[in-house]
N, C-alpha and C positions, 0 to 999 in steps of 0.2 A: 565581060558581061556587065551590063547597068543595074548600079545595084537601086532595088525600090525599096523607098521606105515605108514599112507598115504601121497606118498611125490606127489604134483601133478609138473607138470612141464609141463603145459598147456600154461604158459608164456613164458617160452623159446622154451624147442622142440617144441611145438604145434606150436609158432608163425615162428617155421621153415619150415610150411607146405608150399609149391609153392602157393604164390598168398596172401600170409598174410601178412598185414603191422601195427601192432597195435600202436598207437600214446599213448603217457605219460599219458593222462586224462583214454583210454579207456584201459589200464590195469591195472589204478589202480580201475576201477570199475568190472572187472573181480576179481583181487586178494582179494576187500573187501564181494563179492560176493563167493571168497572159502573161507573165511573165518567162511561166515556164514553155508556154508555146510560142516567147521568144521573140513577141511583137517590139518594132522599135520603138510606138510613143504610145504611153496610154494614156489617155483625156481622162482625167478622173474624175470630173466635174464642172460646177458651173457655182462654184463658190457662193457668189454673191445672193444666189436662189434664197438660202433657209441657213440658222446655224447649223439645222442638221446636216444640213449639203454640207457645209466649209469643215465642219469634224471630218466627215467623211471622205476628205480629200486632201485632209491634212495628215490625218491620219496614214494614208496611202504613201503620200509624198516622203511620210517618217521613216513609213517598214517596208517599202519595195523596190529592191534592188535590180538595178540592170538596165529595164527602160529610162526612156525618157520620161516625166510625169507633164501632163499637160495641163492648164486647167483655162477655162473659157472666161471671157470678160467682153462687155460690152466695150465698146471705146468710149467709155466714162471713166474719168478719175478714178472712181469711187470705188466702181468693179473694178478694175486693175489693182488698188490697195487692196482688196479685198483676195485675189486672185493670187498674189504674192503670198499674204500673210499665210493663205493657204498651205501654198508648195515651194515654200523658201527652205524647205528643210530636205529637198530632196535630192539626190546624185547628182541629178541631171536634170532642172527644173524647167519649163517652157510656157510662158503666155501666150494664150493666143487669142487675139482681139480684133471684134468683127464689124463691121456696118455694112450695111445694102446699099447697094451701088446702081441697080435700078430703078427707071423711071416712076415703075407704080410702086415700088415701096418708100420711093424716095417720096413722093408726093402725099400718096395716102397714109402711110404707115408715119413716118418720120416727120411728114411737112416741112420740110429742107429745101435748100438749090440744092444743085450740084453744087457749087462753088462749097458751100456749108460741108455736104458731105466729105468733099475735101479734105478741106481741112482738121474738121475734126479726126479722119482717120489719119492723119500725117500724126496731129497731135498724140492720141493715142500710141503710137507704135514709139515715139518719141519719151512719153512718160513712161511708157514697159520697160524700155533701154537703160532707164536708173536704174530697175530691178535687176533687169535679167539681160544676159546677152542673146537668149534665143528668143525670139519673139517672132511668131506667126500672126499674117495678117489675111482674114479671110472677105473678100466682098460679097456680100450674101445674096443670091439671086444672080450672079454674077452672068448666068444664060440667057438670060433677059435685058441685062443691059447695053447700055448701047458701046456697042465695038472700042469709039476712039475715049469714051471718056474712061471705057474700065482700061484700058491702056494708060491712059495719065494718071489714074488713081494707084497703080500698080508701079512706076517709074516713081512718084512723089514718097510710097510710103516704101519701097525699098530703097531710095535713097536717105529716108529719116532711119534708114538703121533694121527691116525686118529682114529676118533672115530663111523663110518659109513665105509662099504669097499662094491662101489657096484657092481654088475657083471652081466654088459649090455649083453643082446643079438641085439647087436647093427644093425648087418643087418638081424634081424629076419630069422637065419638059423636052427633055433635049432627046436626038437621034443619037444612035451611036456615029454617025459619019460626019453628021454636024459638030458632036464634042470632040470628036477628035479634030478636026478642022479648027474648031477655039483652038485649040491647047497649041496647035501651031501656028495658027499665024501669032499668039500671043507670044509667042516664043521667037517670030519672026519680028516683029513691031514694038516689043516693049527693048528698051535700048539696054537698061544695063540687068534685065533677068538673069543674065549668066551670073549674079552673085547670088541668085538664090535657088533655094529647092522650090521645082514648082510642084504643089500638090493638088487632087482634086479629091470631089466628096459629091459620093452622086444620089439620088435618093429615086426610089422605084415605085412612084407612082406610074409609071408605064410598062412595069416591069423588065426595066434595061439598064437597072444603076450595073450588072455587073458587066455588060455590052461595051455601055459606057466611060465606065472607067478603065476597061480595058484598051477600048479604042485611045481612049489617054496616055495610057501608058506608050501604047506604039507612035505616039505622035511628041512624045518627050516628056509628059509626065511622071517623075520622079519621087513624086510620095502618093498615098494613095488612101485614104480616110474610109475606114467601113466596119463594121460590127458582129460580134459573132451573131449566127441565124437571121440575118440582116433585120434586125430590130431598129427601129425607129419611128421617129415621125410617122403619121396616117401608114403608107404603104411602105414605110420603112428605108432602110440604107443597104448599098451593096453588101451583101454578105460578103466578110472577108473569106469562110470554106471555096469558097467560088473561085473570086477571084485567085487566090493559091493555087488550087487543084488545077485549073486552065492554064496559068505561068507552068506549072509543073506536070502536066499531064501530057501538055502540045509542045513542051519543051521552045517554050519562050525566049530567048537571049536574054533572059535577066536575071538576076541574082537577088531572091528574099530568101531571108535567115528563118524562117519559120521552121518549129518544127512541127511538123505535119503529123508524128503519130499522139499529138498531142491535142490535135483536134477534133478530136468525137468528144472526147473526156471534156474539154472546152465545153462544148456544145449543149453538153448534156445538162454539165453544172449550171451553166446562163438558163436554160433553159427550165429546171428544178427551181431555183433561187427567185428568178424572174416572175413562174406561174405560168409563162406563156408557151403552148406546147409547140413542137415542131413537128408542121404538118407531114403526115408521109411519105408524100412524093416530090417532099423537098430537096433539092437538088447537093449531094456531096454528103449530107449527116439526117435524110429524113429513115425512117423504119424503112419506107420500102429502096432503099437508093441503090442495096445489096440483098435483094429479095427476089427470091424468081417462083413466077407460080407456072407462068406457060406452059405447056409440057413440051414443046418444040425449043422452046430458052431453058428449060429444063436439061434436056439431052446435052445442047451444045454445052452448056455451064459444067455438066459432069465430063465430058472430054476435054474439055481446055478452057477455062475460065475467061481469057480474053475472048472469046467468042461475044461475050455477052457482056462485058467488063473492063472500060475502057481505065477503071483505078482499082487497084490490088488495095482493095478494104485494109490489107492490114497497114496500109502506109498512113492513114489516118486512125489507127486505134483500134480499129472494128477487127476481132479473129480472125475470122471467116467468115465469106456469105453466107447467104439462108434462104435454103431450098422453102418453098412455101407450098405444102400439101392444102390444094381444093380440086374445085370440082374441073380448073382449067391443066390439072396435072399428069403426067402420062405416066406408062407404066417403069419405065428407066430410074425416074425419083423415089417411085414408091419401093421398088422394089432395093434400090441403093439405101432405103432410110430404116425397111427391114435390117441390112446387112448389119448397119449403125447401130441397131438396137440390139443385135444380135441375135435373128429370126433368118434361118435358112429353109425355105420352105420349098417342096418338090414345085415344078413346074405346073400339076392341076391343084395345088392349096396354093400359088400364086395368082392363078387364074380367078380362083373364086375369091381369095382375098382380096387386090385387087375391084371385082366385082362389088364387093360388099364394100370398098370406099370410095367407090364412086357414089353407091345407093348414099350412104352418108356425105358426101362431103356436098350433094344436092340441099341436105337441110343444114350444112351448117357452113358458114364463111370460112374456117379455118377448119384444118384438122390436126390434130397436137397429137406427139407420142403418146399422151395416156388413151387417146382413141385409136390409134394405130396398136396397140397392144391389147385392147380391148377387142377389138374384130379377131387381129391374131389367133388370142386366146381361144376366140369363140370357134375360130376357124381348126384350129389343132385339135378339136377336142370334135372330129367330123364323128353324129352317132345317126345311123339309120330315121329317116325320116318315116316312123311307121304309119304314124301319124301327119300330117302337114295343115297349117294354118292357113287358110286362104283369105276368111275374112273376117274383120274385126271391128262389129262399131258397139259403142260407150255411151249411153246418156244419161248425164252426171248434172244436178248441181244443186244451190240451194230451194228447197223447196220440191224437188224430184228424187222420185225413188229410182236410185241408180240401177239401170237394166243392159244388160249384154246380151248381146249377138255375135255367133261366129260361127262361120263355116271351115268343118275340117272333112278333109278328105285323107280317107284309108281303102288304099290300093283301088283309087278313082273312083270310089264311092264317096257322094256327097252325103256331109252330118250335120243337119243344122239344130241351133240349141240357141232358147235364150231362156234367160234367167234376171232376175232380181238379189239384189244382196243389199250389205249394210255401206258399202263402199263400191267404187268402179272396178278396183280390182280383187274384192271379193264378189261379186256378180260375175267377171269374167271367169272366173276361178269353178264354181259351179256351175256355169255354162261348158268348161272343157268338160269338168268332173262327171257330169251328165251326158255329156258326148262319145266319150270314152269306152265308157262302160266298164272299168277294169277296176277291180278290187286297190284301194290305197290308201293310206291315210297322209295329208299334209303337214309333216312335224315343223315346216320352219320355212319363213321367208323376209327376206331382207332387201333393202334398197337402196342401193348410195350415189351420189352425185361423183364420176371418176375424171369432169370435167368441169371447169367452171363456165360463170356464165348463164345468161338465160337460157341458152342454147346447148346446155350443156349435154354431156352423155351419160344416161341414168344406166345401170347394173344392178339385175336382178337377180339374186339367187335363191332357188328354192329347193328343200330339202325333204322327198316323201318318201313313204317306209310300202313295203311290203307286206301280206299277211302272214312274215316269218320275222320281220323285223330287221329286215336288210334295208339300208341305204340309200339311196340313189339323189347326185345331187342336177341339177339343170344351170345353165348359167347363161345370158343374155343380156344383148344391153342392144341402147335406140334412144334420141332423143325425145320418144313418148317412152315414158317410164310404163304406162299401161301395155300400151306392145310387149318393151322388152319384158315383163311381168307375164304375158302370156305366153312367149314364146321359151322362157323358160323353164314353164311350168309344163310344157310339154315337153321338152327336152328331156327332163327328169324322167316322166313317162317312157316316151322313146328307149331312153336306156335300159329303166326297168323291163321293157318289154324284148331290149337286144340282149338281157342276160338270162331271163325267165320264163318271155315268150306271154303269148297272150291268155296264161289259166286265172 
C-alpha cells in the first residue's frame, strides 16, 4: 500500500481563518494534540508574521515530538532566516518556501516575468538547503498556471535541492477530474519528480478541496496538506476528518498512520481554542453526522447500525450514536429510550405516552430525557378525569387586569367560568375554583423549569386540602407554564374527588 503523508497546517492556514487569533500556550496544545492523532508534518507557522508568531513556533519545534515541524517562508532571505531560527530546534525540522507561479499573481501581485519568478524560487530552495535538508517548495496558484512553465519551475527547484514540490489549488478553482489530471500528467512531464514527494493543498471555495485532493491522491499524489474542521482561508482547506474517513471507510490502497479514535477529541479542541463552531451537518465530527431523528432511520439504526452508518462513531472517538427524539420520531426510539431510562410501561400507557410526545415534541425542536420523564411521570400517575379541561385562554400584561377563561366539562356537561385575579395564574386558579364547585382549600403551589432553554418544559405542582385536612397533590408540566398550572390543579381535584367523591 502507498503510504500518504499527512501534512496538517491547521496552525498556520487554519489560524488564517477570519476571526482566529491563537496565543503561544494554545498552539502548542493544538500541535501536542496532532501529535497524538499522529499526523506526519505540522506546519506550525509562518514565522516571519509577528514575534508572537515566531515564539509560537519555536516554541512547538522545542516541545513536540514525533512529527515533522514545518514552518512557512516566503522565498525571501529574510523569511527563510527567520523560518529557521524558528524550528532549528526541532526532531525533524522542515522549510517550506513558496512563490506564485501564475500568470495573474505573477503580473498583478508580484509584478515579475516569469523568468524572475524563476529564479528566485531556485534561489530560495537553494538558501533553505544551508539550513535544512528537508525543504518543500510550494507554487502558489499553481491551477491556474500555465502547464509548461509550472513544469520547469518544478524540474529547476527540485534540482536546486527540494525534497517536497507542492501544488496548491490555492483559490479552490479546480474540478476534481481536472486535479487529478494535473497531478498526472505532472507526474508524467516533470523529468526527475521521482526524487520527490509530490504533495497537494486544496482549498474549498467550491466545496471539493476534499474531492480534489482525493482525486490527487489516486492520480500519484503523495502528501496531502489539510486542516482539522477544514479551517482556512475565505471557504477554507480540506478537512483532514474527510479526507481520512474516505481513505479508510472505502478501504483505499493506501497507508496513513492516523489515529482515527483521536479525531473528535482533535476536533473539538480546534474547534473550542479556535472560537469557530462546527457546523452540524458537518461531514465526519459535526453534532448531527451520528444523530438520527427520522423515525424510519430510527428503526433501522436500532436493528443494525450499518443501515444508516457508513462509520462506527466509536473509530473516531464518538461512544455511540444518538437517537434524536422530535417530532420526525417513531414509536421504536421512544419506546427503546423508555427502556434506557428504565420506564417499562404497559402497551395502553405506551400508547398515550407516546401520544403525549408527539403533542410535545410539535412545540419544541428537541425532546431531552428530563421531558421524556416528565410525561412518563405524568403518565404513571393515570387519575380519573372527573373533571377535564377543554379550554384555556389568559389575558395578561402590563397595564391589564389579568382575566381567565376556561371551559371544563363534567360527564359532557359544559362549565364555563371567567375570573380576574392578581396574576395569570391566579385568575386561572379561581376560574377552575369557581367551576368546580367543590369544597378545598389551595395549601401550595410551585413551578420549576425541568428543562432548559426558551422552550423549555415548566412543572407544576400543586398541593390542596380537604375539609378534613387530607392531602392531595396534582402534577403537570407543558411548555406554557400557565397550562401546565391549570392542568395540575385540576389533577389534584380529580384525585381528591377519586378518593372522597364529590361531597
Amino acid at each position: 500500500m502507498s503510504k500518504i503523508y499527512i501534512f496538517d497546517t491547521t496552525l498556520r492556514d487554519g489560524e488564517q481563518t477570519p476571526g482566529v487569533n491563537l496565543n503561544k500556550e494554545e498552539k502548542l496544545e493544538i500541535a501536542k494534540q496532532l501529535a497524538k492523532l499522529n499526523v506526519d508534518i505540522i506546519e506550525a507557522g509562518f514565522p516571519i508574521a509577528s514575534p508572537g508568531e515566531f515564539e509560537a513556533v519555536k516554541n512547538i519545534a522545542d516541545n513536540v515530538k514525533g512529527p515533522v515541524i514545518a514552518a512557512l517562508a516566503r522565498a525571501i532571505p529574510l523569511d527563510i532566516d527567520r523560518a529557521w531560527e524558528a524550528i532549528k530546534g526541532a526532531e525533524s525540522p522542515r522549510i517550506h518556501t513558496f512563490i506564485a507561479t501564475s500568470d495573474i499573481h505573477i503580473e498583478k501581485k508580484l509584478r515579475k516575468t516569469r523568468d524572475e519568478v524563476l529564479e528566485q524560487a531556485v534561489s530560495a530552495v537553494k538558501y533553505a538547503k544551508r539550513y535544512c535538508n528537508d525543504v518543500e517548495f510550494s507554487a502558489e496558484d499553481a491551477v491556474r498556471s500555465d502547464f509548461n512553465f509550472l513544469c520547469k519551475v518544478f524540474e529547476a527547484v527540485i534540482e536546486a535541492g527540494a525534497t517536497v514540490i507542492n501544488v496548491p489549488d490555492t483559490v479552490g478553482y479546480a474540478l476534481p477530474w481536472e486535479f487529478g489530471e494535473l497531478i498526472k500528467k505532472l507526474k508524467e512531464n516533470v523529468k526527475n519528480i521521482d526524487k520527490v514527494i509530490v504533495s497537494v493543498h486544496c482549498h474549498n471555495d467550491l466545496g471539493l478541496a476534499t474531492a480534489n485532493s482525493l482525486s490527487a491522491i489516486v492520480n500519484g499524489a503523495e502528501q496531502v496538506e489539510c486542516t482539522i474542521n477544514g479551517l482556512g482561508e475565505r471557504a477554507g482547506n480540506a478537512a483532514m476528518e474527510e479526507i481520512i474517513m474516505a481513505i479508510k471507510v472505502r478501504r483505499l490502497p493506501y497507508e496513513v498512520g492516523i489515529n482515527t479514535q483521536e479525531i473528535y477529541k482533535t476536533s473539538k479542541l480546534v474547534s473550542t481554542l479556535t472560537g469557530i463552531p462546527i457546523q452540524p451537518n458537518k461531514a465526519v465530527v459535526g453534532e448531527n453526522a451520528f444523530a438520527h431523528e427520522s423515525g424510519i432511520h430510527q428503526h433501522g439504526i436500532i436493528q443494525d447500525p450499518t443501515t444508516y452508518e457508513i462509520i462506527d462513531p466509536k473509530m473516531i472517538g464518538i461512544p455511540e450514536s444518538k437517537i434524536v427524539l422530535g417530532k420526525h420520531s417513531g414509536k421504536h426510539a421512544f419506546e427503546k429510550r423508555l427502556q434506557e431510562l428504565g420506564y417499562n410501561l404497559s402497551a395502553e400507557q405506551l400508547e398515550e405516552a407516546f401520544k403525549k410526545f408527539k403533542e410535545l415534541a410539535d412545540k419544541k425542536k428537541e425532546i431531552t430525557d428530563r421531558d421524556i420523564e416528565a410525561i412518563v411521570s405524568n403518565q404513571m400517575r393515570i387519575i380519573p378525569e372527573f373533571y377535564k379541561l377543554e379550554h384555556l385562554q389568559v389575558v395578561s400584561g402590563i397595564g391589564i387586569v389579568p382575566t381567565a377563561t376556561v371551559i371544563i366539562t363534567e360527564d359532557g356537561e359544559i362549565i364555563k367560568s371567567v375570573e380576574i385575579g392578581n396574576g395569570p395564574v391566579d385568575a386561572v386558579y379561581k376560574a377552575i375554583s369557581k367551576a368546580v364547585k367543590i369544597q378545598h382549600n389551595l395549601e401550595d403551589f410551585s413551578l420549576k423549569s425541568i428543562t432548559g432553554g426558551t422552550d423549555a418544559l415548566g412543572e407544576a405542582v400543586v398541593k390542596i386540602s380537604d375539609k378534613d385536612g387530607n392531602y392531595y397533590i396534582g402534577r403537570a408540566s407543558s411548555t406554557d407554564i400557565v397550562e401546565a398550572s391549570a392542568k395540575a390543579y385540576l389533577r389534584a381535584i380529580n384525585q381528591m374527588i377519586m378518593f372522597r367523591g364529590k361531597d
